[in-house]
C-alpha positions as CSV (number, residue, x, y, z in Angstrom):
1,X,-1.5,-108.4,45.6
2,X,-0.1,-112.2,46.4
3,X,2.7,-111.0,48.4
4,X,0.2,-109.0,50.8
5,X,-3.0,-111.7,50.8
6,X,0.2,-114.1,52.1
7,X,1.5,-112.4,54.8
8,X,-2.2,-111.1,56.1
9,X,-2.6,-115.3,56.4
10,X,0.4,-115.8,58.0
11,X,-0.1,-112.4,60.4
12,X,2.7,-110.7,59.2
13,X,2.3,-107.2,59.0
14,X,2.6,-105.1,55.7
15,X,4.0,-101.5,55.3
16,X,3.9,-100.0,51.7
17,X,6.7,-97.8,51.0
18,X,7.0,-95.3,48.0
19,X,10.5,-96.5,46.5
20,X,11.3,-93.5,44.2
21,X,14.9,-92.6,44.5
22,X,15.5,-95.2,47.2
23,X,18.5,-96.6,44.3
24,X,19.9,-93.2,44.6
25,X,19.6,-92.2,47.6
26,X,22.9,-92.8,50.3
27,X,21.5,-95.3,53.4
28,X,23.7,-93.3,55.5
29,X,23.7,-89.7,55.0
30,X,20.6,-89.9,52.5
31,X,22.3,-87.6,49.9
32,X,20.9,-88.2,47.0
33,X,22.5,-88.8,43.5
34,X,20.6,-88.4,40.4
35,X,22.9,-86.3,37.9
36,X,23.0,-88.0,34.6
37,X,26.4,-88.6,33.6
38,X,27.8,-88.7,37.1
39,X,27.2,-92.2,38.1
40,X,26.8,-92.9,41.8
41,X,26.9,-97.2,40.7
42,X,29.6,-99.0,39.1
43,X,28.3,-102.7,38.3
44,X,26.2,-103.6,41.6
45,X,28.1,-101.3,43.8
46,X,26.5,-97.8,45.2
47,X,28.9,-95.4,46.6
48,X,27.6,-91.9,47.9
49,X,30.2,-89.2,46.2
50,X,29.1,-87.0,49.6
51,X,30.3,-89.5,52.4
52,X,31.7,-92.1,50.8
53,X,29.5,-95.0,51.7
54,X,29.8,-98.2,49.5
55,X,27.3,-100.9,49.1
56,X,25.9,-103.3,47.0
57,X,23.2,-101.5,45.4
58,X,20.5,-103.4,46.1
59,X,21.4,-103.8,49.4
60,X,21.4,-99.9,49.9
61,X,18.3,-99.7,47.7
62,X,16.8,-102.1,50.7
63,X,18.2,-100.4,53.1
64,X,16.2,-97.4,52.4
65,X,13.3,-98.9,52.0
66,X,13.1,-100.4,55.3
67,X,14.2,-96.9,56.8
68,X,11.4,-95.8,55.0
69,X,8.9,-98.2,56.3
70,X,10.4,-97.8,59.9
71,X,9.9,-93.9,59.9
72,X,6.2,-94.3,58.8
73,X,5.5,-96.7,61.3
74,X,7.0,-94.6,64.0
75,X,5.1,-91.5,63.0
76,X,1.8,-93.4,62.5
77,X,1.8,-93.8,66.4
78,X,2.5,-90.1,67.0
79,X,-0.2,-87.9,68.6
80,X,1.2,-84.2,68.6
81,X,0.0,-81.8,70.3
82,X,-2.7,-80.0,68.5
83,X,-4.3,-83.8,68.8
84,X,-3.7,-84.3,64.8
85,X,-2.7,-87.8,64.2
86,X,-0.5,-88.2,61.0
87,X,-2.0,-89.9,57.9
88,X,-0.3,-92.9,56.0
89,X,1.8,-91.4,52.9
90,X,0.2,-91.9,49.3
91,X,1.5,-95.6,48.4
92,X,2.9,-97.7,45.5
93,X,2.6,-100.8,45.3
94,X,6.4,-102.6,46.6
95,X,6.1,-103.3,50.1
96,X,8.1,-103.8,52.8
97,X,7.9,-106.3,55.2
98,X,8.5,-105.9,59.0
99,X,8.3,-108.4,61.8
């Protein structure tokens, strides 16, 4: 991928994040919204019918893809206690870029 062979020159670090339902999914209470015919986006706007959250869409959609890419990067440098260390998720290919 472009994007990746980029950032690996300029040492920027790349977290691939599986995006499915990240454009229905609330960035704050992470209800997520897929019922057809009850619409959870009006134009570009997202708001969660569970807390009442509005956003631009993409901006959400972002949103939970870098919350996505934060929580995989905090468990990756977990040990537990049973000394098994926690495997990287199955992964698309849409990234996430974190500095």
């Amino acid at each position: 991928m472009f994007t990746e062979y980029k950032a690996r020159i300029a040492g920027i670090s790349i977290i691939l994040v599986e995006p499915r339902s990240t454009s229905q999914t609330c960035s704050r209470c992470h209800h997520i919204h897929p019922q057809k015919g009850k619409s959870y986006r009006k134009g570009k706007v997202f708001k969660c019918g569970f807390c009442g959250l509005e956003h631009d869409a993409d901006v959400n959609g972002a949103l939970n893809i870098a919350q996505l890419a934060e929580t995989w990067q905090f468990l990756s440098s977990q040990s537990f206690q049973d000394g098994a260390a926690v495997n990287p998720p199955e992964i698309s290919t849409y990234s996430c870029q974190l500095e």
